[in-house]
N, C-alpha and C positions, 0 to 999 in steps of 0.2 A: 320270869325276867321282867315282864314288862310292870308288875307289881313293884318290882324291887325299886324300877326305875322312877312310879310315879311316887313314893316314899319318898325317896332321895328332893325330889323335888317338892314335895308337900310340904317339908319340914323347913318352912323358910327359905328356901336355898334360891330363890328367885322366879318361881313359875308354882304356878297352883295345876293341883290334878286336870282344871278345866284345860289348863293351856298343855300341858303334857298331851291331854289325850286328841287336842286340837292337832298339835304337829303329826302324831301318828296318823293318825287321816292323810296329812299331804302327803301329795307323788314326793318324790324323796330329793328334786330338785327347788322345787318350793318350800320344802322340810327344813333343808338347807338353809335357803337364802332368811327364810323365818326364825331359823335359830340363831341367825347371824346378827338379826333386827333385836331379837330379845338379848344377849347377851351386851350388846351396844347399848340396850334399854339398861340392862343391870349398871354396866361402868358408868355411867349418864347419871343414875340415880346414887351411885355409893358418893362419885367424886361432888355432885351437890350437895350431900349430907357433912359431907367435911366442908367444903367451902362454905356454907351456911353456919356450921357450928364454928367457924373460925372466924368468921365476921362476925358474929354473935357474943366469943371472946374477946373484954375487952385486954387481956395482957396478949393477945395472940398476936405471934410474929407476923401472920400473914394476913392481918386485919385493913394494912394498908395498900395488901394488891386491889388491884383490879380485878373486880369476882371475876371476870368475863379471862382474864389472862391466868389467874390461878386454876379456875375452872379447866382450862383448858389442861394444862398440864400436872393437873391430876389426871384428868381422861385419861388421857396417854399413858402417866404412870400404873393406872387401871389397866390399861390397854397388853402394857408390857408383864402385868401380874397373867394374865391369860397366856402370857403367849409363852412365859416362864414354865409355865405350871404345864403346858400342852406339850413341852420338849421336842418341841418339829412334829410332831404329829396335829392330824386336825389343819392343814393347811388350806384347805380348799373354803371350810367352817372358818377362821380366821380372816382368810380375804374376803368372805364377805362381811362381818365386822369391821372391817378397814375400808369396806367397799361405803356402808352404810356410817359410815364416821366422812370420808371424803365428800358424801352427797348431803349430811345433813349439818357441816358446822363451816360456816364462811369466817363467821368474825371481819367481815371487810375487806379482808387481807387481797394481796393481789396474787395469792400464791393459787397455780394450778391444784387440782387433785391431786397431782404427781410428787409435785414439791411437797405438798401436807406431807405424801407418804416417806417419804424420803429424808423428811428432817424428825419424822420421827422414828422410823426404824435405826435413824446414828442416835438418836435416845437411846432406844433397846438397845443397841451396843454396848452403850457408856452405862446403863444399869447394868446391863448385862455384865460387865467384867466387874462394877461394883461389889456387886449382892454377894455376901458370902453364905450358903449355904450351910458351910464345913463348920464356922466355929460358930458362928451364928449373930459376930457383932459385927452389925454394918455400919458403921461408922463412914464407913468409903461412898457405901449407898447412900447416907444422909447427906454428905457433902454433894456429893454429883448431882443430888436431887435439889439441893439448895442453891448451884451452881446456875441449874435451869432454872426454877420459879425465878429468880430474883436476878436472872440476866447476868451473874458473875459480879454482882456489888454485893462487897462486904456489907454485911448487917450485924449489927452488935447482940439480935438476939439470937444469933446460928444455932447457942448448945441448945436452945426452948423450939426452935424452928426443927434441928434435927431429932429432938424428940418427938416431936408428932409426928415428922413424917415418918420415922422407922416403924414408931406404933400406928400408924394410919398401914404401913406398907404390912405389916407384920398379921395386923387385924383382915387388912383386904385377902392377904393370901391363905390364911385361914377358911375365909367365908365364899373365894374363890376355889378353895380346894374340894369341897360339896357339891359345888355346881360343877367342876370339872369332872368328878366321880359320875354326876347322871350324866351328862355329855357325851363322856365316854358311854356309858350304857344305850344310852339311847342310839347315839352312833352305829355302836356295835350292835342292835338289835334290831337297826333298820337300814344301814348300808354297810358295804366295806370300809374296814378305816382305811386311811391315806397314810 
């Protein structure tokens, strides 16, 4: 099993054998809050790789945010791709993700830890009832997504903005779906699931 597990993770999927075999070492409550830090690591790194190539696009719709406000709510949309993909299971692994996303992103703002959490779990909502799973065109999801980045002002470039983000969302859950596979293993192989 525990093979099976550092595979999974070897193969690109966000963690090298070192760090694999690093968490298995930990007592299973530092395991925890550890896996909670790298997974935050991973959404931190995918949503700069989009924010960066889309600053880098000059026709891209979202070349005129604010990296620092775009950035953000990619996170989040990273954030809710986990949490999609986890179907309520893994809650304990989750808040500390949430835990480690409220401790390490201020932006200024005057919002408690509590507020972060809170305006964006009615995100996950409003994806959440988006995403279609069934037929597989989210067009609902582009909008809702583009409703948040852009604060609810019309933008003339919506259909080129909601193509990225379905294929940024499409690609994240793909690359998310691997690392949720060792998670779950690892999980399973060193505590009980929740």
């Amino acid at each position: 099993m525990l093979n099976r597990i550092k595979t999974f993770f070897a193969r690109d999927r966000g963690l090298s054998r070192e760090q694999v075999a690093a968490l298995i070492r930990l007592p299973p409550e530092e395991r925890l809050a550890r896996l909670g830090i790298v997974l935050h690591e991973v959404c931190v790194k995918s949503a700069t790789r989009f924010v960066e190539e889309e600053h880098r696009r000059a026709d891209s719709p979202f070349r005129n945010l604010v990296k620092t406000e775009l950035f953000h709510e990619v996170l989040v949309m990273n954030f809710w791709v986990l949490a999609w993909l986890f179907k309520g299971r893994h809650q304990h692994l989750q808040a500390q993700v949430h835990r480690h996303y409220t401790i390490s992103f201020v932006w200024g703002r005057e919002s408690s830890g509590r507020e972060l959490l809170d305006t964006m779990r009615a995100k996950f909502q409003d994806y959440d009832k988006a995403w279609d799973d069934y037929s597989g065109h989210q067009d609902r999801f582009a909008r809702q997504a583009i409703v948040i980045i852009f604060g609810g002002r019309q933008i003339a470039a919506a259909p080129q903005a909601a193509f990225w983000l379905i294929s940024y969302a499409d690609q994240t859950m793909k690359q998310f779906v691997e690392l949720k596979k060792s998670v779950d293993l690892l999980l399973r192989e060193t505590q009980p699931l929740d």
